[in-house]
N, C-alpha and C positions, 0 to 999 in steps of 0.2 A: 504493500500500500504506500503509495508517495506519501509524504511526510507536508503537513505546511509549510517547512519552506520552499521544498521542491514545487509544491503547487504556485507559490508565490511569483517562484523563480518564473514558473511555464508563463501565469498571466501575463507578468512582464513582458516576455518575450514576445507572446502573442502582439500585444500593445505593442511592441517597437517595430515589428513586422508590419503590422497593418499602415501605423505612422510611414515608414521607410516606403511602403510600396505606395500609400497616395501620392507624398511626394516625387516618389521615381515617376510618376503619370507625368508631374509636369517638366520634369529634368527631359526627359523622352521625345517630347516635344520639342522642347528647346536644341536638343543635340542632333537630334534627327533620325532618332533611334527608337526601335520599335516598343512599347513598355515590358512587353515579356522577355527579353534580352534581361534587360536589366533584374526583373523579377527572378529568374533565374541566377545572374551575377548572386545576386542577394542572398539567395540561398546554398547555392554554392561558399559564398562567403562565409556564412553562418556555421556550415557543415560541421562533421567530422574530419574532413581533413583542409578546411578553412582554418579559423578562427576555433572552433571547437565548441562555441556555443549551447550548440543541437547538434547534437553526437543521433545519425538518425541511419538505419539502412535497413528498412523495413518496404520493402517492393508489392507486399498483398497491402498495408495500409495507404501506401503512397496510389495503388491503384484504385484500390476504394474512393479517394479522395478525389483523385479525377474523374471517375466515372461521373461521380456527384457534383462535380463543377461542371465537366460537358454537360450532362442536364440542364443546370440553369442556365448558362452559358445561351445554349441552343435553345431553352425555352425564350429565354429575354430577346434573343435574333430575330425569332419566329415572328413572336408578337410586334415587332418594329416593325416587320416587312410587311409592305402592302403587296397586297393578291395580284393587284392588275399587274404591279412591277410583274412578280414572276412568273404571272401567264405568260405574259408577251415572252420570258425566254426561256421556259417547260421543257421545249425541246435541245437546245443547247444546253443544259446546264444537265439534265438526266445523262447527257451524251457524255457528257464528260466525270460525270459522278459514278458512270458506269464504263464506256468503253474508255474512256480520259485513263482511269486508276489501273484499270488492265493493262494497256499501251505503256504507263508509265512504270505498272512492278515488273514487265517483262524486260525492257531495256535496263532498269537498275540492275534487274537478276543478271544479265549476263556480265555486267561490268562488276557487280559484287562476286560472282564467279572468278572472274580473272583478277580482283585486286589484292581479293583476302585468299583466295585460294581456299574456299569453303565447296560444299558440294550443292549440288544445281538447286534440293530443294533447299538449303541454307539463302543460296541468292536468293531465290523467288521468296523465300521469309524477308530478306530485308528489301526487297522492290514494293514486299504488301504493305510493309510496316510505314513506308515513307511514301506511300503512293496517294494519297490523299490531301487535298487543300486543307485546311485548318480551320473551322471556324470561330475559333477564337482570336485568333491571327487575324484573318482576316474582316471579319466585324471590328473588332481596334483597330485594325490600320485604316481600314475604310471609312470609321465612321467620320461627319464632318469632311470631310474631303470632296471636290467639285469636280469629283469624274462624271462620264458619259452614263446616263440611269440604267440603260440596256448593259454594259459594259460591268458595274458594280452589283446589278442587279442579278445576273450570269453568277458573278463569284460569291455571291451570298447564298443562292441558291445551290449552286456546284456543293459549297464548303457546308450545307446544311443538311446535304440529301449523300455525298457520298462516303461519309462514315460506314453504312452499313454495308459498302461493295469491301471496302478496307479491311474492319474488322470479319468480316467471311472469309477474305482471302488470307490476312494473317492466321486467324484460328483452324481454315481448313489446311495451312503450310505445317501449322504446329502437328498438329493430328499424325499427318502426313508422314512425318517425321519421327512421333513418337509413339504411332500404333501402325503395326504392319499391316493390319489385315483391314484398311482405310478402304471406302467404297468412294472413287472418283463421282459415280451416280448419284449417290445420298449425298453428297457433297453440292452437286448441283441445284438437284433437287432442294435442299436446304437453303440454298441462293435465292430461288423462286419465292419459298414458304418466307423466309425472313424479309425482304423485298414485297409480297404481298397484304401478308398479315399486318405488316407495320404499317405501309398506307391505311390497312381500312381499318386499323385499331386506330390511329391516331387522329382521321378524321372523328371516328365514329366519340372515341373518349373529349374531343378536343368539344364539340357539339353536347355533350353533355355536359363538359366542366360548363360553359355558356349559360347553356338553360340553368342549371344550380346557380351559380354566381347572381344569375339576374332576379332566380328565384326564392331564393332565402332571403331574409332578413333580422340581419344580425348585429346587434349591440352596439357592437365597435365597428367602425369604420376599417380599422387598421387590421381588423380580422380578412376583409377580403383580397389581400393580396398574400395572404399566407394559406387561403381556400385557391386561391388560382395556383401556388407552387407546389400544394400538397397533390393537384390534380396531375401538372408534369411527372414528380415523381412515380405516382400511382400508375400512370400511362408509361413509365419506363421499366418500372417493376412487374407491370402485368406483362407485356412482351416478353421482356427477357424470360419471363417465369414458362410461356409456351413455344419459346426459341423462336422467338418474331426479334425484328428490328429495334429497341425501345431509343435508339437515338433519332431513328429513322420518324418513329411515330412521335415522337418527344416535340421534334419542329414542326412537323404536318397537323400535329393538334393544336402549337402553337399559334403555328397560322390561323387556324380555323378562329382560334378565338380572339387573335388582336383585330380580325377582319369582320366582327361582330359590334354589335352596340351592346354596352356593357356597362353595367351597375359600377361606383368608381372605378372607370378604365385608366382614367388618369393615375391613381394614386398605385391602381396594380402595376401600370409602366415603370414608374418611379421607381417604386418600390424595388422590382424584378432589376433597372438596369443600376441602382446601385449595388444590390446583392450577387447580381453576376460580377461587378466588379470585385466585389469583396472576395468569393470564390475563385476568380482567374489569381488574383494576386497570392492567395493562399495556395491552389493548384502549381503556378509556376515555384514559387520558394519552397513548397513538398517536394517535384521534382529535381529541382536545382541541388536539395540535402542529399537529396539519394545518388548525387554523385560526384565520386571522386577527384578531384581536379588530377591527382597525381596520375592518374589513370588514362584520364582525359586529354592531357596537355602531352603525353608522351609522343615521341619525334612518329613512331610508327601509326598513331590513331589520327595524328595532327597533317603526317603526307595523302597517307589511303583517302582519312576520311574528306581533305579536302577534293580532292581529286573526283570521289564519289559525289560528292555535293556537287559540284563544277559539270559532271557529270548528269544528272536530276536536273540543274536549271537550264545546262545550255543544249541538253541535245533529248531528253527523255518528256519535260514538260511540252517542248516545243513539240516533238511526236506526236504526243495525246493530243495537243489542240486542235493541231492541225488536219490528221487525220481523221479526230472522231465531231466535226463541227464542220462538214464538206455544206456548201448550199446554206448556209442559215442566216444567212443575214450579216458576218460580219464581213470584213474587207480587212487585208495582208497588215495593216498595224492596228488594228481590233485584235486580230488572233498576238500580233507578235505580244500587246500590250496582257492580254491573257496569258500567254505565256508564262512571261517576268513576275506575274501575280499569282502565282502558285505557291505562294505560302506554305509552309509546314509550324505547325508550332507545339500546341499540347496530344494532341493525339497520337501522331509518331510514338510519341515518347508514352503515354499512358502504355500504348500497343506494345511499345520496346518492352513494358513488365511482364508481359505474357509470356514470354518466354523463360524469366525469371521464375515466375509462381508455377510452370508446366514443367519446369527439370529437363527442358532443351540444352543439348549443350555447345557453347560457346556464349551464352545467354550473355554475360557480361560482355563482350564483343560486340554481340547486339545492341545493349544498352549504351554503351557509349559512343561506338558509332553512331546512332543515330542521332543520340543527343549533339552530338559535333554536327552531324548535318544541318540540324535543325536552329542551332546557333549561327551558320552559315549565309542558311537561308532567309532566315531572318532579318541578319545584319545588311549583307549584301542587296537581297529583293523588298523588304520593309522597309530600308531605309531609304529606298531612290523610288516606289511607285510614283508617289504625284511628280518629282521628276520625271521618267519617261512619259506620264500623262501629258504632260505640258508639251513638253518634245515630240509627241506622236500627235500634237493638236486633237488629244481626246479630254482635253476638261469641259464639264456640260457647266449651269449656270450656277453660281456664287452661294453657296448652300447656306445662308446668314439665319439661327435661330434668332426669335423673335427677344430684346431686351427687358422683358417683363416677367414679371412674378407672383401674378396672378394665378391663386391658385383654385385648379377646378374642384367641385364637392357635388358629391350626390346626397339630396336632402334623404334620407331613406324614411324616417318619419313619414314626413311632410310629402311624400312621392313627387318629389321635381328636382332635376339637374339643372347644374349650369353646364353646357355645354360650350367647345370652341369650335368657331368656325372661320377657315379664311378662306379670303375673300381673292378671286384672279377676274382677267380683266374678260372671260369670255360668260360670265355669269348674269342672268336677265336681273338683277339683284343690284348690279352695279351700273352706279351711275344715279339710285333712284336714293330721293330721301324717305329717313325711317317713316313718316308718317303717309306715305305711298304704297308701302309695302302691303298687302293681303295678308296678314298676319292671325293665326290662331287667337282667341280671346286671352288663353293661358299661357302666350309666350311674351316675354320682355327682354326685351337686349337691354342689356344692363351695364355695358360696357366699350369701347370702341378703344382698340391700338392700334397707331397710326404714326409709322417710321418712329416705335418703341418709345412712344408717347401717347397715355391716358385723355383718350378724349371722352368728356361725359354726353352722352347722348342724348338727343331731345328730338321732336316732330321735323325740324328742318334739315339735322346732321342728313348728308349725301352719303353715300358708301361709296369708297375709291376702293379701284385694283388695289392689293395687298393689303388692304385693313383687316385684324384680326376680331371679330366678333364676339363675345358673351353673353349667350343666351340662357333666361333662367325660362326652363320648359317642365310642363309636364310629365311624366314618364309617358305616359299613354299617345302623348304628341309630339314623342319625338322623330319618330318614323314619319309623319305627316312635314314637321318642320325639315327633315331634310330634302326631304320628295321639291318642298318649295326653294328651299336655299341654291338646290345642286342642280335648277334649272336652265338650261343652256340658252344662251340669246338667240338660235338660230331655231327653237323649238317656239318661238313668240310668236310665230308667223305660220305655226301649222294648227 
């Protein structure tokens, strides 16, 4: 039993960790480096064979802990992204989250073949392990940034749907490896059922959390954004429990539910994207502990593993894009700029444990090659995208959040939201003043932002392009108030 000072000791640590990694958010920015570099540095620093801090090399706990981060991680993604974005690129982004991750562990295998001198299924173990975009990587790098929407929208969805081509292929390389009598068929088959099962549990789970959230009502406010996490988890515990997908359905019911109207949507937002943050920074400084610099930094892990990396960005990513996204709408610095954005970051490395906890061997091999790769990739591809964006004249428009702080509530008593709405300039809405409008009896705009300044509203206020709205509406009228808000000027004439 730890002692209270040991416990003491842990809190501390805990607190300096969390301290250290908000901070590193904004040092990251300012140096031009991606925050999971650093959160990694940090624990690496921390380690057993840093500083000595956190004496830690524990591979089943440190896996447990990311699984439980990609969860929120990918729940918090899902619910940001809008539907429309990732209709419009459904087809490129499946393509790449499936034949993309193929193309890419087949070319790793054979150059992890020749570098380490492993056997063919050890390569094809480390092509599956790194064959995958990251979507923790790439939601941080992404976010706020003024790329092309189709372009960002592609690798949001890539990084959020191809985990489970990833982890099949790792786990069926493991098998492979360490059970003879392995059925390539059940193998496949198993590829299907986890890829099916997981869409239609996560839409189906993702549509329940919905109707619960809108339909309970409960005490605390601050209770419903821990009813919408306990729902992700639930939806990744039930898959995994019938060998379905659960990171696969984890985003897909995401989705469903940030693309819903929803009982405090705002406060679950919130809530989720500072908790995934909290979870990436504790996930990167768990893996970071679990490895050895001495290990790491040696001349033989520092030549292969660069050379592997160099390998993966300049001639393996480039493969998959190219070949599996033929006809789709991009054009030759669309695909190149996809390329260069192939991020690797927590997953690699959660995957690299598998091999650890299954009694593979060279598992430590595994593990810190990858880790070097994924340092690699990072530093090198993380730290230049919106440069090549700029360069390939692929930034779209100036992505500026709104300067206010206004914050949304749902009366739950009293059954009425304030909702926000903004306002673009193709809306039959703009242009008219508030007291022209056709407005429900039980809706009041209560508020008007306007170039991040408070304008109080009255019967003459005009509504211009970009003003941000505050609407105190009924529940029962909200669906009506949007039907009128989100009517197109070119629909006035039919």
């Amino acid at each position: 039993m730890l002692s209270s000072i040991n416990i003491d000791y842990f809190i501390l640590l805990m607190a300096l960790l969390l301290i250290i990694g908000v901070l590193t958010t904004k040092f990251s920015t300012r140096l031009g480096v991606p925050a999971l570099v650093l959160f990694l540095l940090v624990g690496m620093t921390m380690g057993s064979d840093g500083l000595g801090f956190i004496p830690f090399n524990n591979p089943y706990l440190a896996q447990l802990i990311g699984i439980i981060a990609l969860v929120v991680i990918l729940f918090e993604g899902g619910l940001q992204t809008k539907w429309s974005a990732v209709k419009a690129v459904a087809k490129p982004s499946l393509s790449l989250a499936t034949i993309g991750v193929l193309l890419t562990t087949i070319v790793v295998a054979v150059a992890a073949k020749f570098i380490f001198g492993v056997s063919w299924l050890e390569g094809f173990l480390f092509g599956a392990i790194v064959g995958s975009t990251d979507a923790a990587a790439i939601f941080a790098v992404l976010k706020g940034q003024n790329i092309k929407n189709n372009l960002s929208a592609t690798l949001e969805a890539e990084s959020g749907t191809n985990d489970p081509m990833a982890v099949f292929l790792t786990l069926s390389f493991i098998q492979l490896l360490t059970i003879s009598e392995s059925s390539y068929i059940m193998l496949i088959g198993s590829f299907f059922w986890q890829m099916g099962a997981g869409l239609a549990l996560g839409y189906g789970l993702g549509l329940l959390a919905s109707y619960a959230i809108n339909k309970i009502n409960l005490d605390s406010s601050g209770l419903y954004p821990i009813f919408a996490l306990a729902f992700a988890l639930l939806t990744y515990s039930l898959n995994d429990l019938i060998g379905a997908s659960g990171l696969l359905a984890v985003y897909v019911a995401a989705l469903v539910i940030g693309n819903r109207d929803l009982t405090y949507k705002h406060s679950i937002f919130r809530f989720n994207e500072g908790f995934a943050w909290m979870m990436q920074i504790l996930m990167f400084v768990i893996l970071g502990l679990l490895v050895f610099p001495a290990q790491l930094l040696s001349f033989d892990i520092i030549v292969k593993g660069f050379l592997l990396a160099l390998i993966l960005i300049f001639v393996a990513r480039p493969i998959a894009v190219f070949l599996s996204t033929p006809r789709m709408g991009f054009n030759t610095r669309e695909k190149i700029f996809l390329s260069w954005a192939g991020l690797k970051g927590a997953v690699p490395i959660v995957l690299a444990t598998f091999p650890m906890t299954m009694g593979v061997e060279n598992s430590q091999l595994f593990f810190n090659v990858v880790f070097f790769v994924v340092l690699t990739s990072a530093l090198i591809q993380g730290s230049t995208i919106s440069y090549f964006a700029e360069k390939l004249g692929l930034n779209g428009p100036e992505k500026v959040e709104p300067p206010h702080t206004l914050e949304l509530v749902s009366i739950g008593k009293a059954n009425a939201e304030i909702i926000e709405f903004a306002v673009n300039e193709n809306m039959k809405v703009t242009g008219q003043a508030l007291k022209d409008l056709e407005l429900p009896n039980d809706v009041l705009i209560s508020a008007v932002i306007r170039n991040g300044d408070l304008v109080t509203p009255h019967g003459e206020t005009v509504i211009k392009p970009g003003d941000i709205l505050y609407i105190l509406v009924a529940k029962q009228t909200i669906k009506a108030l949007k039907r009128l808000m989100n009517e197109k000027k070119e629909e006035q004439s039919l």
